[in-house]
N, C-alpha and C positions, 0 to 999 in steps of 0.2 A: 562181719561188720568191719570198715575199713578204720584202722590207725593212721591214718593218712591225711595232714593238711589241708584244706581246699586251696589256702592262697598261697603258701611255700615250699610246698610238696613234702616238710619233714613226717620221713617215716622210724619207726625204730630201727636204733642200731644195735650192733650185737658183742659182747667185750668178755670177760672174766674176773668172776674173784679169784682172790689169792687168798687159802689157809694158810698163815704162818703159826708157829708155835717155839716157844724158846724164849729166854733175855736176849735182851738187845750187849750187844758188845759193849755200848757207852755207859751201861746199865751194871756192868760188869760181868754177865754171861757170856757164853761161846757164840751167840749171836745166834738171827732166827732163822729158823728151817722151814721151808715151804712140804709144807705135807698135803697139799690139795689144789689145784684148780679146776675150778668148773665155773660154765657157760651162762648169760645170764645175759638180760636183753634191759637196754635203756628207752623206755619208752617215752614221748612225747607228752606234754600238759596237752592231750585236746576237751577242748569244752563243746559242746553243741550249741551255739546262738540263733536268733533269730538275726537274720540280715539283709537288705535291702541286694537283689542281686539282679539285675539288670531290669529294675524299676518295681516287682513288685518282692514281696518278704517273704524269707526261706530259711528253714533251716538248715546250715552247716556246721561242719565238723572242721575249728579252728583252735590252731594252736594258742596258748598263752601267750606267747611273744609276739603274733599278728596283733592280738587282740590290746594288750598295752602298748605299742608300736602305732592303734587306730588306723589299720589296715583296711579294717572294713568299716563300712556304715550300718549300726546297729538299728532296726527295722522293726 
């Protein structure tokens, strides 16, 4: 099943956490040490609506920002 937009094509991106551990130097420690990164993915708010799509009503797979935006016609 697609993560995928119908009307703005956003799909997931893909970034990293960072494990720090340690005081912060302002804090009065030696300041933090990155002990970890790993991979992790941002996914999209999609909702599935019912929407008017080229006259008669359909379900798609739209993002939240389409959809407060009133991108589509809700059907």
């Amino acid at each position: 099943m697609s993560r995928k937009c119908a009307i703005c094509g956003k799909i997931p991106m893909a970034g990293t956490t960072i494990a720090r551990r340690g005081l912060a130097k302002k804090k009065g420690g030696v300041g933090k040490k990155i002990t970890g990164i790993t991979k992790r993915r941002f996914l999209p708010n999609i909702q599935t609506v019912k929407a008017a799509v080229k006259g008669n009503n359909k379900r798609i797979k739209v993002c939240a920002t389409c959809i407060k935006a009133g991108k589509i016609v809700k059907g």
